[in-house]
C-alpha positions as CSV (number, residue, x, y, z in Angstrom):
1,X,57.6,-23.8,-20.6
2,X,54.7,-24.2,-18.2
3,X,56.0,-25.1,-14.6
4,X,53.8,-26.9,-12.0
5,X,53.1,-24.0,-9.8
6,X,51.5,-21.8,-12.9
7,X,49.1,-24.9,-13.4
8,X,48.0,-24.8,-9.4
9,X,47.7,-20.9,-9.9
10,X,45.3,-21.6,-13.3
11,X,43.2,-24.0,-11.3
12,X,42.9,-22.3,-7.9
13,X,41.9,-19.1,-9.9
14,X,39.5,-21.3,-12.2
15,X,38.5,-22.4,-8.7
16,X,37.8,-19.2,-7.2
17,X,36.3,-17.8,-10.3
18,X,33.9,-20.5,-10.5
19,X,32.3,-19.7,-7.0
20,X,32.2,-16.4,-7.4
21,X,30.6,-16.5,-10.1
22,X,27.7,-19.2,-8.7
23,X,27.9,-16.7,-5.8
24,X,26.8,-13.9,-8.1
25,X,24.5,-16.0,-9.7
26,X,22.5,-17.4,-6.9
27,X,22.3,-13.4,-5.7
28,X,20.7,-12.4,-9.1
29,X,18.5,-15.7,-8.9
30,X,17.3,-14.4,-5.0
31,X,17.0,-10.9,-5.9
32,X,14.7,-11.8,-8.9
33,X,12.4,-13.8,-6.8
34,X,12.6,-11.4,-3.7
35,X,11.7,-8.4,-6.3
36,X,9.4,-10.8,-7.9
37,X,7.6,-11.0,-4.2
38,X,7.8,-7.7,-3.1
39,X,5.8,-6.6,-6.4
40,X,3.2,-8.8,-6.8
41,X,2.7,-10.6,-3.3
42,X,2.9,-8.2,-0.8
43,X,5.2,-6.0,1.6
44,X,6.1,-5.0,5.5
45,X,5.4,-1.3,5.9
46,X,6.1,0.4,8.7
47,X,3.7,3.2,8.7
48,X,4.1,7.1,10.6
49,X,1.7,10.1,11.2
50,X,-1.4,10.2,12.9
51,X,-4.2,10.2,10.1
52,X,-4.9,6.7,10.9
53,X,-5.2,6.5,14.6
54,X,-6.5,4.9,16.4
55,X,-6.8,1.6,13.7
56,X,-3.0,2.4,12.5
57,X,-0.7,4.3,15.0
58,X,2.8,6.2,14.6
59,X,5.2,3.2,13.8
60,X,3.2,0.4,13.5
61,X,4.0,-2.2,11.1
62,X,1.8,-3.9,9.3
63,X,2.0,-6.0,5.8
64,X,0.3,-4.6,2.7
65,X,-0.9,-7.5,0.6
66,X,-0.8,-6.8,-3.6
67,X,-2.9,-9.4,-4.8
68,X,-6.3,-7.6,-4.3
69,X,-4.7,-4.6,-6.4
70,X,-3.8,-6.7,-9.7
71,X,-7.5,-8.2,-9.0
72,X,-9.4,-5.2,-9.2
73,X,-11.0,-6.6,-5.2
74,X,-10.4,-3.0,-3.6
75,X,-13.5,-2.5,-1.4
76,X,-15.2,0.1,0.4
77,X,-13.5,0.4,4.2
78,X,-10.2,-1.5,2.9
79,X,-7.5,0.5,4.2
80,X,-4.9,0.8,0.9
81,X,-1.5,1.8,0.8
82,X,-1.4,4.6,-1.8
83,X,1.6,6.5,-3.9
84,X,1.1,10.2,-2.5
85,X,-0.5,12.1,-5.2
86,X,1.1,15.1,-4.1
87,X,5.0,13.5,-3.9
88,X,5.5,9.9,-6.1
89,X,8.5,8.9,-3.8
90,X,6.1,8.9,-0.8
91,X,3.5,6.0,0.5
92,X,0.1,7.1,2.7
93,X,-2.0,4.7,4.3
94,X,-5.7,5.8,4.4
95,X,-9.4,4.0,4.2
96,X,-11.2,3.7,1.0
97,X,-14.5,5.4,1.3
98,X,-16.2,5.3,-2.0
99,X,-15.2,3.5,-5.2
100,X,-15.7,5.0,-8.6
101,X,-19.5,6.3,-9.2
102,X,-20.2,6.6,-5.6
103,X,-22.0,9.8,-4.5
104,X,-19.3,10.9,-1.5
105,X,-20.6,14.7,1.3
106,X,-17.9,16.3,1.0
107,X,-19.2,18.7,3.5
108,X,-18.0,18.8,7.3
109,X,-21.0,17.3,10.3
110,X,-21.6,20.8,11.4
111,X,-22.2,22.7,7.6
112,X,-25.7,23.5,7.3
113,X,-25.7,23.4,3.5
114,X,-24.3,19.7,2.1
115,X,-22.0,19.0,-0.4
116,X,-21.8,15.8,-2.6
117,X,-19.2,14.8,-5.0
118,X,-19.4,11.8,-7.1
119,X,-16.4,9.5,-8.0
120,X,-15.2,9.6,-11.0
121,X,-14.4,6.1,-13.0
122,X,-11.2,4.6,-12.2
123,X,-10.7,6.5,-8.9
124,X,-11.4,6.0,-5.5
125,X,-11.9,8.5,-2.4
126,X,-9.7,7.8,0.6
127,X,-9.6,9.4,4.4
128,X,-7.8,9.1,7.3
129,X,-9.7,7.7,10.4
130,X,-8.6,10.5,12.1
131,X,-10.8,13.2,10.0
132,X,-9.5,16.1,12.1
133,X,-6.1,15.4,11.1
134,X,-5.6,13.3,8.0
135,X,-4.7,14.7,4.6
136,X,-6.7,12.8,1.8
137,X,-9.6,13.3,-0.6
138,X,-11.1,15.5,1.0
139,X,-8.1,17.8,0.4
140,X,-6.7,16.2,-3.2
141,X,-9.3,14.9,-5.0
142,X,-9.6,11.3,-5.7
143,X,-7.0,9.4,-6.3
144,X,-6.5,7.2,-9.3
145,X,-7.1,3.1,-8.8
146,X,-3.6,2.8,-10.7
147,X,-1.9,4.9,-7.7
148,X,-3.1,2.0,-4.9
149,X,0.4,0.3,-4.1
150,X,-1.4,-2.7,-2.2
151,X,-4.7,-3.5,0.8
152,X,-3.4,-3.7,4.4
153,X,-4.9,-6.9,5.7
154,X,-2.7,-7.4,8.7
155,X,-1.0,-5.8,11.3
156,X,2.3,-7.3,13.1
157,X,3.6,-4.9,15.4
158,X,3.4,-4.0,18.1
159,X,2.3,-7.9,18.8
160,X,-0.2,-6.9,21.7
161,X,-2.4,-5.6,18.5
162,X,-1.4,-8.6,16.0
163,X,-4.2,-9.5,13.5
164,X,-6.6,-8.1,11.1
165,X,-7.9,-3.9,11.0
166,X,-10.6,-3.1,12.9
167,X,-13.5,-1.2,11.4
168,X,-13.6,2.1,10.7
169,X,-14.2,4.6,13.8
170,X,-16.0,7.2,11.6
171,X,-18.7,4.7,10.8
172,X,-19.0,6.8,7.3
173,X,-22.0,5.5,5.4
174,X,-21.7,5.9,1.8
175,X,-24.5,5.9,-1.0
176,X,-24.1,4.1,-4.5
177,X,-24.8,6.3,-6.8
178,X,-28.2,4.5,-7.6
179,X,-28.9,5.3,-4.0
180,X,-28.6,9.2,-4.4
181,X,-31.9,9.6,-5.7
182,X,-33.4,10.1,-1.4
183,X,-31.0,12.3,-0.6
């Protein structure tokens, strides 16, 4: 025999079933589309270290847009957020410098004797704007297109420097390879 108080028991716990469970489902639902934005839209990174100074400095944040990856529109002086080549659960921010078949001195302002390096297809060659103390291609090589996590086109903090990246500081010219023939 059912009584009256296990039929209030069956509903409130139909009850409280039923919004957990639209709870759970609107979470899915937001984490899809916040995953979904994250991946191919863009992200807020907060970026440490001092290879980029004085365009990036330690913990500035600045938002690293993805659409100009999935679009093949990386250019020469884009500053790229990249997965470290040397450690895959690490991010470094540094400035493209040549794109693939670009003829790249690999040689230091004071070295008598010059050294080129062209780069390879598929790759790009990055640097810090802070050459003296910046990790990057001249160190590891270039570093494979598919390894550029997204292009920085804004920074938002601090606010005093909100808005787009300056230039590069180096001012580093570099040749297409159809241009290497007056060197």
């Amino acid at each position: 025999m059912v009584t009256p108080l296990d039929c209030k028991s069956v509903k409130m716990f139909r009850r409280v079933l039923g919004k957990t469970l639209g709870l759970l489902g609107y979470t899915i639902q937001y984490g899809c589309i916040a995953h979904c934005a994250f991946e191919y839209i863009g992200e807020f990174v907060v970026c440490s270290g001092p290879s980029m100074e004085p365009t990036i400095v330690n913990h500035d944040i600045v938002f690293s847009e993805r659409m100009s990856r999935h679009l093949c529109k990386i250019q020469k002086g884009d500053v790229v957020i990249v997965k470290s080549p040397f450690d895959p659960h690490m991010n470094i921010c540094k400035r493209v410098i040549g794109l693939e078949g670009d003829k790249i001195c690999t040689s230091g302002p004071l070295d008598l004797l010059k050294t080129h390096t062209y780069v390879p297809m598929g790759h790009v060659w990055l640097e810090g704007d802070n050459r003296r103390n910046s990790t990057d291609s001249r160190n590891y090589g270039p570093i494979p297109y598919a390894l550029i996590r997204g292009r920085v086109c804004l920074k938002l903090w601090p606010l005093h420097s909100f808005g787009t990246l300056s230039e590069s500081p180096t001012k580093r010219i570099i040749k297409a390879q159809s241009d290497s023939d007056s060197d």
